[in-house]
C-alpha positions in Angstrom: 22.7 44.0 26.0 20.1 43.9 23.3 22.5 43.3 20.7 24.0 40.3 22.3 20.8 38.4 22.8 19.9 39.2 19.4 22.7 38.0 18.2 22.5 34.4 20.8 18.8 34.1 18.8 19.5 34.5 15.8 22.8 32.1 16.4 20.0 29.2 17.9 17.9 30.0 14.8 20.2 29.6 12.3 21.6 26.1 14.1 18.5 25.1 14.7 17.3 25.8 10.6 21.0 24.5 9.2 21.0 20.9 11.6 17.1 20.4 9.9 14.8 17.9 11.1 16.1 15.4 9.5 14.2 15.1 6.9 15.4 13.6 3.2 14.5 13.3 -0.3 16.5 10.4 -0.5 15.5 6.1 0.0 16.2 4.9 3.5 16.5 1.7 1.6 20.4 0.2 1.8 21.9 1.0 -1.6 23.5 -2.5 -1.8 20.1 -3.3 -3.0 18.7 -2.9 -6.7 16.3 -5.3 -7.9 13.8 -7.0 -6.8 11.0 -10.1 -7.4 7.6 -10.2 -6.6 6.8 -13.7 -6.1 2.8 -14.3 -7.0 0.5 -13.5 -4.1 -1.3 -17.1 -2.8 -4.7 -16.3 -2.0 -5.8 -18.0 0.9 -9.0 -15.9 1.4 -12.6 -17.5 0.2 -12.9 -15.3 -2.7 -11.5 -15.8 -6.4 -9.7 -13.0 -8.3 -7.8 -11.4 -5.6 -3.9 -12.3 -6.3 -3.3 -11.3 -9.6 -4.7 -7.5 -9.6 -3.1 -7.1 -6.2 0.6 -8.6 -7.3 0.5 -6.4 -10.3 -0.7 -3.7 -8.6 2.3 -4.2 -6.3 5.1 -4.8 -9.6 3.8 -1.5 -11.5 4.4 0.3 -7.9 7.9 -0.6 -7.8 8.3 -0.1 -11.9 6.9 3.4 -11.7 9.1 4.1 -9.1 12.1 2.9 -10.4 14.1 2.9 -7.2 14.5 -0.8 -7.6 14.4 -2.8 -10.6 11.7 -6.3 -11.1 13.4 -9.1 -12.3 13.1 -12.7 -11.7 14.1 -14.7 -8.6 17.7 -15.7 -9.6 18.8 -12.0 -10.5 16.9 -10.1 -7.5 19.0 -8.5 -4.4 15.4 -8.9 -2.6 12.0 -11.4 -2.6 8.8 -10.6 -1.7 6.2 -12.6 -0.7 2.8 -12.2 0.5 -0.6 -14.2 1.2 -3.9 -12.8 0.5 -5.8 -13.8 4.2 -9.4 -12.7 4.0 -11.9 -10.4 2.3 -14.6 -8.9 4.0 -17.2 -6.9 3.9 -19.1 -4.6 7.0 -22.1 -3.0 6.8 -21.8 1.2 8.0 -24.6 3.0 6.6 -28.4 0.9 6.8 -31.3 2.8 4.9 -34.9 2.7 6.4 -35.5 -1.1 5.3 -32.2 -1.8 7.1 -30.8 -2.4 4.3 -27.1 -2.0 4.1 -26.4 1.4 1.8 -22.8 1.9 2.7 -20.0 -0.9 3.3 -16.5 -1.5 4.3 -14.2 -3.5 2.3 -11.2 -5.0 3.6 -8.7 -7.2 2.2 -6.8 -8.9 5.1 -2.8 -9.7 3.8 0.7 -10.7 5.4 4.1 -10.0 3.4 7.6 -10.5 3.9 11.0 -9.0 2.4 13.4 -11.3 2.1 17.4 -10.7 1.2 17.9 -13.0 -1.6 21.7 -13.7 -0.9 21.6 -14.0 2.5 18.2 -15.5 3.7 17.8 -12.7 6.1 14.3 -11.8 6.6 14.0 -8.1 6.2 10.7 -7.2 7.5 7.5 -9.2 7.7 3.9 -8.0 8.9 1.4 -10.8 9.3 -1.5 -8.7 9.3 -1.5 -5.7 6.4 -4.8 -4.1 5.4 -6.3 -2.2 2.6 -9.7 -1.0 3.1 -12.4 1.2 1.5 -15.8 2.1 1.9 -18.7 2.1 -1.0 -22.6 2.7 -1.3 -24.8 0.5 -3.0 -27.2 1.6 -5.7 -30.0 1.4 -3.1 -28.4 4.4 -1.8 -28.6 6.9 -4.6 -25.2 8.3 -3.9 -22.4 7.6 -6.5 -19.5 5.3 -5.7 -18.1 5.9 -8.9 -14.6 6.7 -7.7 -11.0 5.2 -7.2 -8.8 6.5 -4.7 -4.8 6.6 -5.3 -4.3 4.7 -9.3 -6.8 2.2 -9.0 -8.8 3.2 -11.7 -6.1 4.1 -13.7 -4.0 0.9 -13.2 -5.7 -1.7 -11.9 -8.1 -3.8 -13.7 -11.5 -3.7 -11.4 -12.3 -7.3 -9.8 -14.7 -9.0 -11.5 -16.1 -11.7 -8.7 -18.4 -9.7 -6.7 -22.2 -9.7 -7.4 -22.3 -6.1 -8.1 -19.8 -3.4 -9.9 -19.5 -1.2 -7.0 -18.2 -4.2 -4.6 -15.7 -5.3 -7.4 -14.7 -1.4 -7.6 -14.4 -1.1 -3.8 -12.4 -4.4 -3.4 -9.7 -2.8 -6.5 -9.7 0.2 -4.2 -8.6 -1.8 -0.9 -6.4 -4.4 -3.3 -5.0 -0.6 -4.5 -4.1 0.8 -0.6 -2.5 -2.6 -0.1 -0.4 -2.8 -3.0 0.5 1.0 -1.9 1.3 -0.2 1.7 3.4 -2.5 0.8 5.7 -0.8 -1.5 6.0 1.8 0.9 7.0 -0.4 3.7 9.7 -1.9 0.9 11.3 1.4 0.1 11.1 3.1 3.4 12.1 0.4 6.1 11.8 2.9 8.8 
């Protein structure tokens, strides 16, 4: 009697461990698709300096990847659009002068996939975000960090009245750029 339900267990086990979760290594991306082009991000947000860091940051995503290849718009299987909607900035952290010593940095965006040959929108999300948080000097605690490849890749933003805002906005410009490459590659 042991025996048997030993054996049953061991039989649910090893179905259980051989069917998997369903996880894979592999793209959920159709193969039928191998290139694609970025088209330049508009910026439709009040501050200057936005687009170009974050559609580079996107293009060296999908060229370190190399699942898909960047080319122009008459050779690519897939175009990608996207609008820069706002940048803002929220106050978390206020000292004793209420004085705002710690911020969050957003950078508000909508993209869209588009099969080339067909027209066929493949997904679009109005409202993408990449956000971040920094201190001020004020604060005496160091913001002198980059998540992810930002300070790697991505040339820090230069608009912004003080270094740790333009490093805070290439952080969220970064997760963005991240975010949408992701959503590219793995549709599900």
């Amino acid at each position: 009697m042991k025996t048997t339900r030993y054996t049953a267990v061991l039989a649910i086990v090893a179905g259980v461990s051989l069917a998997g979760c369903g996880y894979t290594t592999r793209s959920s991306l159709d193969p039928q698709y191998r290139s694609i082009a970025v088209n330049a991000f508009r910026n439709y947000s009040a501050e200057y300096d936005l687009q170009a860091p974050l559609t580079n940051a996107v293009i060296r995503k999908f060229i370190t990847d190399g699942r898909l290849d960047v080319v122009n718009n008459q050779q690519a299987d897939l175009l990608l659009d996207g609008v820069i909607l706002n940048y803002s900035l929220k106050g978390l952290i206020y000292d004793e002068q209420d004085e705002v010593t710690q911020f969050l940095c957003v950078v508000l965006a909508g993209a869209r996939l588009t099969d080339r040959k067909t027209g066929k929108v493949l997904w679009e999300d109005p409202q993408m975000s990449g956000e971040t948080t920094y201190y001020t000097r004020a604060s005496g605690q160091s913001s002198d960090r980059l998540r992810g490849n930002a300070e790697q890749f991505l040339p820090t933003v230069r608009s912004f009245p003080s270094i740790e805002e333009n490093r805070g906005a290439s952080e969220a410009l970064e997760q963005l750029a991240s975010d949408i490459f992701y959503r590219t590659i793995e549709p599900w």
